[in-house]
C-alpha positions in Angstrom: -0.2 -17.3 -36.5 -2.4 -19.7 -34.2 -1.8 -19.6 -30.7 -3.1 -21.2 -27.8 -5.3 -18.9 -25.9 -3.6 -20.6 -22.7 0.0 -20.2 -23.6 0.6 -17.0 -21.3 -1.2 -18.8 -18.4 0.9 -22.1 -18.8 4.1 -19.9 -19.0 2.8 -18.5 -15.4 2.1 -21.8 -14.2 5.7 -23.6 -15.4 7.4 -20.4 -13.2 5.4 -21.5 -10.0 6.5 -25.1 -10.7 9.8 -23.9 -11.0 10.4 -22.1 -8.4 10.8 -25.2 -5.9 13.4 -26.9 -7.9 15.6 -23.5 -7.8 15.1 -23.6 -4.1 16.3 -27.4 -4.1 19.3 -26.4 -6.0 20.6 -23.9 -2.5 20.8 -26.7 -0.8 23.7 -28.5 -3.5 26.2 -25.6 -2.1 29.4 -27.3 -3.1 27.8 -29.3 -6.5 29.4 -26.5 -9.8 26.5 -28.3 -11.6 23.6 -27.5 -8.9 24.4 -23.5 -9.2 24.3 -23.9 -13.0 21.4 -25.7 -13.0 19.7 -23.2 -10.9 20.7 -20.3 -12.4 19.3 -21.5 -15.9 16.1 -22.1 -14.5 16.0 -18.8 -13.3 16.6 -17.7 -16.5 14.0 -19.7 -18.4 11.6 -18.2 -15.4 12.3 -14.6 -15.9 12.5 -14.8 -19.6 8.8 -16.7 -19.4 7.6 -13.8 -17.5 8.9 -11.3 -20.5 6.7 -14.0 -22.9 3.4 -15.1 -21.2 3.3 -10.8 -20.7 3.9 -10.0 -24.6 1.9 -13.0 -25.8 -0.8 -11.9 -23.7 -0.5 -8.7 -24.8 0.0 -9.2 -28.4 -2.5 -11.8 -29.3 -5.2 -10.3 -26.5 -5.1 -13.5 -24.7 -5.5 -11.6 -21.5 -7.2 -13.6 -18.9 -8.4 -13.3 -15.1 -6.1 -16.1 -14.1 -3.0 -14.3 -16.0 -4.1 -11.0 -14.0 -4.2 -12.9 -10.6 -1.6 -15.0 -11.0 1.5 -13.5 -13.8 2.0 -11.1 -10.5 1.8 -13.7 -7.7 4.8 -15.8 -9.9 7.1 -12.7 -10.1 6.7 -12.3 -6.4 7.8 -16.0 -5.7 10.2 -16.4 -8.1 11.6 -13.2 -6.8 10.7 -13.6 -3.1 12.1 -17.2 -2.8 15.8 -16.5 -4.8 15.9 -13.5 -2.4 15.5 -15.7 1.0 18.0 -18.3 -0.4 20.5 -15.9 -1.4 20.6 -14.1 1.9 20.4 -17.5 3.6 23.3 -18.6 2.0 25.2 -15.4 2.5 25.3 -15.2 -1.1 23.8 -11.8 -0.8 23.6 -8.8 1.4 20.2 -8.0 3.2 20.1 -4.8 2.9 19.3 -4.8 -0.7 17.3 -7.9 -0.8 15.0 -6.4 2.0 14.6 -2.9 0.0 13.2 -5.4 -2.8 11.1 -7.2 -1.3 9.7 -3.8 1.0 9.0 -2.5 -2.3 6.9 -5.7 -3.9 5.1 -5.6 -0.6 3.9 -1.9 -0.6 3.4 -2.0 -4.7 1.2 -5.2 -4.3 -0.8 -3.1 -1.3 -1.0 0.1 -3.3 -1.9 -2.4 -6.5 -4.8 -4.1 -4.7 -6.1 -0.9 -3.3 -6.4 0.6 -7.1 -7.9 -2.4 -8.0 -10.7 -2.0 -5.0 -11.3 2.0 -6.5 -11.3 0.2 -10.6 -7.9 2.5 -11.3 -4.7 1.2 -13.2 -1.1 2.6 -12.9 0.7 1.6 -16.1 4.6 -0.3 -15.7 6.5 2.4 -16.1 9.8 2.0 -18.5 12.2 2.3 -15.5 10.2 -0.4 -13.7 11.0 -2.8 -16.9 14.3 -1.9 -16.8 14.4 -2.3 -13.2 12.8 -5.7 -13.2 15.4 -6.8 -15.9 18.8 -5.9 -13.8 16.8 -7.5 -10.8 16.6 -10.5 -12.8 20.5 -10.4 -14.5 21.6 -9.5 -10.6 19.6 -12.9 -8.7 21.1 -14.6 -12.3 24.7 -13.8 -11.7 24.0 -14.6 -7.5 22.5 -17.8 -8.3 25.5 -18.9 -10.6 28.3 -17.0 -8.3 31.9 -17.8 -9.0 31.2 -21.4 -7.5 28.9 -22.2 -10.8 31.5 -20.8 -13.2 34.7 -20.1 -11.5 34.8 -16.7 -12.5 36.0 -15.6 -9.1 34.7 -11.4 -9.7 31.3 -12.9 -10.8 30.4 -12.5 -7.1 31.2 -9.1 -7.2 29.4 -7.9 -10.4 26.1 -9.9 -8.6 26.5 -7.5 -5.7 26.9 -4.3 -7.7 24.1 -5.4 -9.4 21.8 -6.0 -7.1 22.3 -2.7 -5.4 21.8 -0.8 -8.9 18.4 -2.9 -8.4 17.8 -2.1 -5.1 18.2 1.7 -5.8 16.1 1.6 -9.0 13.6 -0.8 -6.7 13.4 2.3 -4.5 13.2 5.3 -7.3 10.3 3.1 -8.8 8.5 2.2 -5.7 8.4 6.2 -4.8 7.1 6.9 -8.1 4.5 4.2 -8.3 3.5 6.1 -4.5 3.4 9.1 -6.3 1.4 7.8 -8.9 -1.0 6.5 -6.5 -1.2 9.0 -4.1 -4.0 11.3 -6.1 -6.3 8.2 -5.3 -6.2 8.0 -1.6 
């Protein structure tokens, strides 16, 4: 099977371009069809990250760019839904803030390993951790206003504090990974 050595980079880039028409879609509060909309491309974002990763992996098309960037999109994608759902009160803070603490401090600890030519593998609970994230800001961003499921709002929340608490577990073990190194 031919691929093109760029396919995992162009996945990275179409989630950065994304990212501003999710944004645009917060501001369509009453619009059923605006939540929808921005819920799907959420989904076709997080799913691209799951791709450009394996297809990187897989066919070795591992690049500089895909190392710089692949972790700068997450952070976006995730960053931005975060400040949008907590501006809208469509989620609580608390959580959202433990996520985001944690992507700062794991970015730090990151670019210090990086400085001292060290890498801490993604652990198993950090995949499964990044995929609730991403079912929990799905469910947020469609909310019972997208699909009239009135305890959708609900199962969001729950969600995205059983991501906030595996945020945390993982963040503490990615320290503790770390830590040796300092």
């Amino acid at each position: 099977m031919s691929i093109d050595k760029n396919l995992p980079n162009y996945l990275t880039i179409a989630r950065i371009v994304i990212i501003p028409i999710i944004v645009l879609t917060f501001y369509f509060e009453d619009a059923k069809f605006a939540h929808r909309v921005g819920a799907l491309l959420f989904i076709f974002a997080s799913i691209t990250d799951f791709v450009d990763g394996y297809l990187a992996r897989k066919f070795h098309l591992i690049s500089s760019f895909g190392k710089m960037f692949d972790p700068i999109a997450d952070k976006l994608l995730v960053g931005c839904v975060i400040v949008m759902l907590v501006k809208k009160g469509r989620a609580g803070e608390i959580p959202c803030l433990l996520i985001l603490a944690r992507e700062f401090v794991v970015a730090g600890l990151r670019e210090f390993l990086a400085q001292v030519r060290i890498s801490v593998p993604v652990s198993r609970l950090a995949k499964i951790k990044t995929f609730v994230q991403m079912f929990a800001l799905s469910i947020l961003i469609l909310g019972s206003r997208g699909s009239g499921i009135e305890c959708l709002d609900i199962l969001g929340q729950i969600s995205l504090w059983v991501a906030a608490t595996l945020t945390v577990i993982t963040g503490f073990s990615y320290l503790k990974a770390c830590s040796k190194y300092f």
